[in-house]
C-alpha positions in Angstrom: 0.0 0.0 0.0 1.1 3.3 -0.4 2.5 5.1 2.1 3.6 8.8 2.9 5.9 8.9 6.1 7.0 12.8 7.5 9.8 13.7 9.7 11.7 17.0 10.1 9.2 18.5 12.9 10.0 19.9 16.3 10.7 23.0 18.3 12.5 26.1 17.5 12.5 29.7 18.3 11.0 32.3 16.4 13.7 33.4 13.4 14.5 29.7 13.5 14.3 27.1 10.6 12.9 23.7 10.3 12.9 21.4 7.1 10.3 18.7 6.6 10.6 15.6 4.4 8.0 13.1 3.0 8.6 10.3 1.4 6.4 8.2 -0.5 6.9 4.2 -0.9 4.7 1.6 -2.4 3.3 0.3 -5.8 3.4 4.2 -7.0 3.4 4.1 -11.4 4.1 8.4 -10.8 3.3 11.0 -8.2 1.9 14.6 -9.9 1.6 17.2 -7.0 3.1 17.0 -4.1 2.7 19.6 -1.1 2.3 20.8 2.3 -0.7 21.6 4.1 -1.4 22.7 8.0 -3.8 22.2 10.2 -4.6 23.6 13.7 -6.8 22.5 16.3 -10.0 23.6 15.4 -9.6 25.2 12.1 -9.4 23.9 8.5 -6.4 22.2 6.5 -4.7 24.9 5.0 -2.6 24.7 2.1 1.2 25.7 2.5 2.4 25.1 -0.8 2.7 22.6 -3.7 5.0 21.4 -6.6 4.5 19.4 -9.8 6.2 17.1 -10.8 8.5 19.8 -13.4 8.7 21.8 -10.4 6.5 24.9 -10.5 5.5 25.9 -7.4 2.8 27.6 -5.2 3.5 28.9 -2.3 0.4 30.2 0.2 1.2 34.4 1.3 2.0 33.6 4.6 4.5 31.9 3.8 6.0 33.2 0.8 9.7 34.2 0.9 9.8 32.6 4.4 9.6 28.7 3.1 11.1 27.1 0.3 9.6 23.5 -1.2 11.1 21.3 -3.5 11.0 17.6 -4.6 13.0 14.5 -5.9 11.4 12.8 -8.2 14.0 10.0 -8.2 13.1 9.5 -4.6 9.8 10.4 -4.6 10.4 12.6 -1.7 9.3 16.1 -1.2 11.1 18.4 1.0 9.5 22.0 2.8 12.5 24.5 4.1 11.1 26.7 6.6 13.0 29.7 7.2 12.2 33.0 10.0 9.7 30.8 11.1 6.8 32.4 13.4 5.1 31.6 16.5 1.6 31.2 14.3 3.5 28.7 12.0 2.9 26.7 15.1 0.3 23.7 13.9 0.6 20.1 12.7 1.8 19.8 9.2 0.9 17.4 7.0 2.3 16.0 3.2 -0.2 15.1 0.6 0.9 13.5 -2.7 -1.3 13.4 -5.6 -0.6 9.9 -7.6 -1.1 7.4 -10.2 -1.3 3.8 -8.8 -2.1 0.6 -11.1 -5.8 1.4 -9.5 -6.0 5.0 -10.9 -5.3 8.2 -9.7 -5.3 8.7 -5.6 -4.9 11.1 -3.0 -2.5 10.1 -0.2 -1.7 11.6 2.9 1.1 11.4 5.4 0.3 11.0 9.1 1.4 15.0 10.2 4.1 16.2 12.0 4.2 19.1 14.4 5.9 22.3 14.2 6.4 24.6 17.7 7.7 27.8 17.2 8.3 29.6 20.2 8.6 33.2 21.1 
C-alpha cells in the first residue's frame, strides 16, 4: 500500500528554521503534486504550498519568501525548508501527494508532524 511517512518537525525559536521531508513508498506508477498543508486544532487544513512534478511551485502568502519546497522525483520525496519561522507557523503539518497507482489516480496523505515555534 502506499504510504507517505514525514519527519523534520519539532521546536525552534522564532527566526529559527525547520525542514520537513516526505517520502512516499509503495506500488506508486508516478506521483503529480506534491505539497504541504497545515492544520490547527479547530480550524481547516490549510494549504502551505505545492509542486509538480516539473517543479513549479505555489506557495500560500503567509509563507512566501519565508519557506522554500522542493522535490525529488527519483526519490519520490518532497522536501519543505522553513526559514524565520513564526510563532503562528505553530500547527501540525501534514504531506499530501497526488498519484497514479495501477488502480488509478489517488490522493495520499502522510500522518502529520508538528511544528512549535516559540517566542
Amino acid at each position: 500500500q502506499v504510504q507517505l511517512v514525514e519527519s523534520g518537525g519539532g521546536s525552534v525559536q522564532a527566526g529559527g528554521s525547520l525542514r520537513l521531508s516526505c517520502a512516499a513508498s509503495g506500488p506508486i506508477f508516478r506521483i503529480n503534486i506534491m505539497g504541504w498543508y497545515r492544520q490547527a486544532p479547530g480550524k481547516q487544513r490549510e494549504l502551505v504550498a505545492t509542486i509538480t512534478r516539473d517543479g513549479s511551485t505555489n506557495y500560500a502568502d503567509s509563507v512566501k519568501g519565508r519557506f522554500t519546497i522542493s522535490r525529488d522525483n527519483a526519490k519520490n520525496t518532497v522536501y519543505l525548508q522553513m526559514n524565520s519561522l513564526k510563532p503562528e507557523d505553530t500547527t501540525v503539518y501534514y504531506c499530501h501527494a497526488s498519484l497514479v497507482v495501477i488502480a488509478g489516480a489517488r490522493d495520499s496523505w502522510g500522518q502529520g508532524t508538528q511544528v512549535t515555534v516559540s517566542s
